[in-house]
N, C-alpha and C positions, 0 to 999 in steps of 0.2 A: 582348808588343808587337812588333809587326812592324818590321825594319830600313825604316829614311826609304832614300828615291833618294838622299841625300848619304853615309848607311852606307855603302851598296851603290856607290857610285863609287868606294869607297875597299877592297872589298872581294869584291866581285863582279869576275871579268874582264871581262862583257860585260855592264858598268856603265864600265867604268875602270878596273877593281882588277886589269886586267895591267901598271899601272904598279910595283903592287907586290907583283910576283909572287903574286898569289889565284892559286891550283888550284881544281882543279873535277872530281869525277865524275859523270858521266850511267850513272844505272842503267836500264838495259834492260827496262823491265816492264812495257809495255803494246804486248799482241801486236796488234789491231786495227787498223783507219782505219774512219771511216764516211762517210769523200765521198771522192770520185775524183778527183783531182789530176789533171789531165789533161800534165802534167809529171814524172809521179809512176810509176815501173814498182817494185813492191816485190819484194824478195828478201832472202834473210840470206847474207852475207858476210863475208870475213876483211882484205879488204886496201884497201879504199874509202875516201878519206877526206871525210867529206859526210855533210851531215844528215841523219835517220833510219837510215842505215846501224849494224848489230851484227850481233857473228858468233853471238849467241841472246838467246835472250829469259830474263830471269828471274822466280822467281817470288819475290815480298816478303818471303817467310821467307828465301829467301836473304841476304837485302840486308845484314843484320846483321853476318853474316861477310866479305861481300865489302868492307863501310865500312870493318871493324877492319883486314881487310889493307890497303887503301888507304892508308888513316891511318898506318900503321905504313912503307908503303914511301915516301910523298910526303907529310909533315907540312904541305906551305903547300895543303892543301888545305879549302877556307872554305865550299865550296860544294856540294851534293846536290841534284842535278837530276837529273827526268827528261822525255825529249823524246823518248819513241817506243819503238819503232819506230812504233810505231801513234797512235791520239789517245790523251790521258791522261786523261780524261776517257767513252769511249767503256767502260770497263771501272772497276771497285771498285780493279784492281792499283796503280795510282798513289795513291792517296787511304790504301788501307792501309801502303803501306809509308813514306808521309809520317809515318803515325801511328808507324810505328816510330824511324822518324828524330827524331822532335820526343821518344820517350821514352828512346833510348838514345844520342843523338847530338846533344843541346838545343844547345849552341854552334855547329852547323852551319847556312847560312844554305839555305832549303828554295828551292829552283827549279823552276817548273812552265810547261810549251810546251804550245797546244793550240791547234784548227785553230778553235776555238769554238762549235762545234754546240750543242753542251752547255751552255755555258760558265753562260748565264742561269737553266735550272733548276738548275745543279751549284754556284753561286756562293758558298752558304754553307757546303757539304763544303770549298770550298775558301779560304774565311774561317777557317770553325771548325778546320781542321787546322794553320793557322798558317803557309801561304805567305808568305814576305816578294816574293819576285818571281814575275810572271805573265807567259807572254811567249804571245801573241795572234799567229797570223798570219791578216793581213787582206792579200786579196791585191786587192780591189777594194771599193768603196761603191756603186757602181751594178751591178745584176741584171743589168746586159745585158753589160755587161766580165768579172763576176764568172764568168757561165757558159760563156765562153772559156776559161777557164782551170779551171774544175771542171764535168765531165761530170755529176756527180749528188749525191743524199746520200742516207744512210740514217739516217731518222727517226724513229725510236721503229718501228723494225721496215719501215719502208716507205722502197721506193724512189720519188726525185722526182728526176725528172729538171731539165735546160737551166733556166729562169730563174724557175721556181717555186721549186725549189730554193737556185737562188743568193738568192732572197728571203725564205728563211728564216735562211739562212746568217747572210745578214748584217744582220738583223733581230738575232738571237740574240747574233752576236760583239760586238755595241754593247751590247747589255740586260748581258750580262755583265761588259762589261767596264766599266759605268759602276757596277755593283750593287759589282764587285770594290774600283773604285779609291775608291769612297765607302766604303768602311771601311778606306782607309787604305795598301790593299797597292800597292806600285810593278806599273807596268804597263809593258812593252815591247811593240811590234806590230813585227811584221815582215812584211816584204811582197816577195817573188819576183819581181822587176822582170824583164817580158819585152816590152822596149822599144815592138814595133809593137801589142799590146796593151794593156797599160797605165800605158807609158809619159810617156801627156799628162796620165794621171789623179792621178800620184802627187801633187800639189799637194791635189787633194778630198780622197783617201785622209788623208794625214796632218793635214787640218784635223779632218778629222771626226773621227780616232780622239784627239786632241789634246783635241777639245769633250768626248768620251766618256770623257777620265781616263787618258789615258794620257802616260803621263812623258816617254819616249825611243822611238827609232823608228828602225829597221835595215833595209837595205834588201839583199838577197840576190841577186845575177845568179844568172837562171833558167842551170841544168846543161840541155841540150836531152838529152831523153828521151822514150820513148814517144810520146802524140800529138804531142807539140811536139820531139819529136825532129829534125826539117828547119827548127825556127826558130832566127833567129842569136841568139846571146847577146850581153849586153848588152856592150861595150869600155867601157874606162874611163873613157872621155868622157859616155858614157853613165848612169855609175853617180855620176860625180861629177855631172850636172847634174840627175839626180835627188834627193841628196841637198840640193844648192843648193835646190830647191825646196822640198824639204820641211823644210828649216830653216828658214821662212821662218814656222811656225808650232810645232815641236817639236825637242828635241832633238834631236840625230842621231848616231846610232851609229855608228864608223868603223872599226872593228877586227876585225867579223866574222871567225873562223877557219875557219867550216864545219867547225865540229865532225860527228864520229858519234856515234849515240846511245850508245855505251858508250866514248865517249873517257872518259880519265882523267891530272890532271896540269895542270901550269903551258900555257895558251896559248902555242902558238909556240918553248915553251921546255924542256919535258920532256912526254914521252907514256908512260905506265907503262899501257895499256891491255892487253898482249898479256902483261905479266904477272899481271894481275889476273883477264883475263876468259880466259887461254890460248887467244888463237885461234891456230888451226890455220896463217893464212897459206898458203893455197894454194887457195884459191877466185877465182875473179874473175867479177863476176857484175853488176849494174847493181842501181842504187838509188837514188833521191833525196830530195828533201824532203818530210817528214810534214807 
C-alpha cells in the first residue's frame, strides 16, 4: 500500500518531512527528454545546483550499491527518487530500478518526476511498481501558453511541433495524472513560473491539476536559459502571489531546494552527493529543469 499525503508530510522533504530531518537520494537513470523546454539547455556537470543537473547518468544495476553506501553514510535518508536527467518515463531505466528498490530497499518511500508525456499510457508500470509519490510538471493547461514555453515533443518517434504538441502534452499530463491519483498514489505538480508568460495562468493551472487528483503544488522560478535566457526571473513578490493564488484551490509547496538530479542527503542541511557519486567538481557548464 502506497504512503497517504499525511505519511509523506511527515516523511518526505518535499512533502514536509524536512521538518524532520527526511533525507533523500535522486538516482541519476534516465538519460533522455522527449519535449524541448524552451527554458531547458542540457548538459552533464559537476558543480550546478538545480534541477535535472548530474555529473552522469546511471545505469539500474548500479543502484543497488550506490543505495547501500548512501544508507550507510546518511541513515535519515527515507526517500529514493528519480528526476532525471531526462524524463523517467521516456526510457524502461526508471521503472526497472524502482523494481529494484521495492525488492532490496521495501522501507524506502519510491519517488518519481516526470514532464508527463507518457504519463497516461505508462500509468499502470507506475501503479504496478509501487510509487507512493508522483511529481507532474505542468507548466501550463491551455496549448497556446504551454507552447511558449515547450518548442516541441517527441511522440512515439515523431516530432510535433508549437501547439499541436502542447495539446497532446497536456491532454496526456491530466489522463495520467487522474488514472495515477485514482489508485491512490499522492501526486505533486510543479510548474516553472515565468511571470510574463504564465504568470496570470497559475490560478487555471492549479485548479485544474487539483480536479485531476493532485494533492500539493510547487511552484519553481524559471533559472533564464537558453531560449528564455533574456527573460527576467520571477522576485519574490512574484513567487509569493503566485502561490497566494494557487492556494486558493490546492496545497502549496513552500520549501523547494532545487535540488540536482543526483543530490543526496538531509535538505538544506547535509549534502553527501560528491561522496557518493564522486564528482569530479571542476566542470562548469549550464543546465536546467527536466
Amino acid at each position: 500500500m502506497s504512503n497517504t499525503y499525511k505519511d509523506l508530510q511527515n516523511s518526505h522533504p518535499c512533502f514536509g518531512g524536512h521538518k524532520n530531518n527526511a533525507g533523500r537520494i535522486h538516482l541519476p537513470v534516465s538519460p533522455g527528454c522527449n519535449i524541448a523546454c524552451r527554458f531547458c539547455d542540457r548538459t552533464i556537470n559537476d558543480v550546478e545546483e538545480r534541477p535535472g543537473v548530474t555529473s552522469k547518468v546511471l545505469k539500474p544495476e548500479e543502484c543497488e550499491d550506490i543505495l547501500t553506501k548512501a544508507l550507510d553514510i546518511c541513515p535519515d535518508i527515507r526517500v529514493a527518487g528519480i528526476a532525471g536527467p531526462g524524463d523517467t518515463l521516456a526510457t524502461d531505466n526508471a521503472i526497472n530500478t524502482f523494481r529494484i528498490i521495492k525488492e532490496k530497499f521495501p522501507n524506502l518511500i519510491k519517488c518519481m518526476s516526470t514532464n508527463g508525456l507518457l504519463l497516461s499510457e505508462r500509468a499502470e508500470d507506475v501503479i504496478d511498481i509501487g510509487i507512493d509519490s508522483l511529481t507532474v510538471t505542468v507548466n501550463a493547461v491551455d496549448p497556446v501558453i504551454e507552447e511558449k514555453l515547450n518548442a516541441y515533443i517527441i511522440y512515439h518517434g515523431e516530432k510535433i511541433d508549437g501547439i499541436e504538441g502542447a495539446k497532446i502534452l497536456i491532454k496526456n499530463q491530466l489522463e495520467g495524472i487522474r488514472k495515477v491519483a485514482s489508485a491512490g498514489i499522492t501526486v505533486k505538480v510543479n510548474t516553472v513560473l515565468v511571470p510574463e508568460i504564465n504568470g496570470d495562468h497559475i490560478e487555471e493551472i492549479a485548479k485544474t491539476v487539483k480536479e485531476a487528483g493532485a494533492s500539493i503544488y510547487n511552484i519553481i522560478p524559471l533559472i533564464p536559459q537558453h531560449e528564455l535566457k533574456d527573460v527576467k526571473a520571477p522576485v519574490c513578490a512574484d513567487i509569493d502571489a503566485a502561490r497566494t493564488k494557487a492556494s486558493k484551490y490546492i496545497d502549496v509547496f513552500r520549501h523547494c531546494q532545487h535540488c540536482r538530479a543526483d543530490a543526496v542527503g538531509v535538505p538544506g542541511k547535509s549534502e553527501f552527493g560528491d561522496q557518493i557519486y564522486q564528482r569530479r567538481l571542476n566542470v562548469k557548464e549550464t543546465f536546467s529543469h527536466g
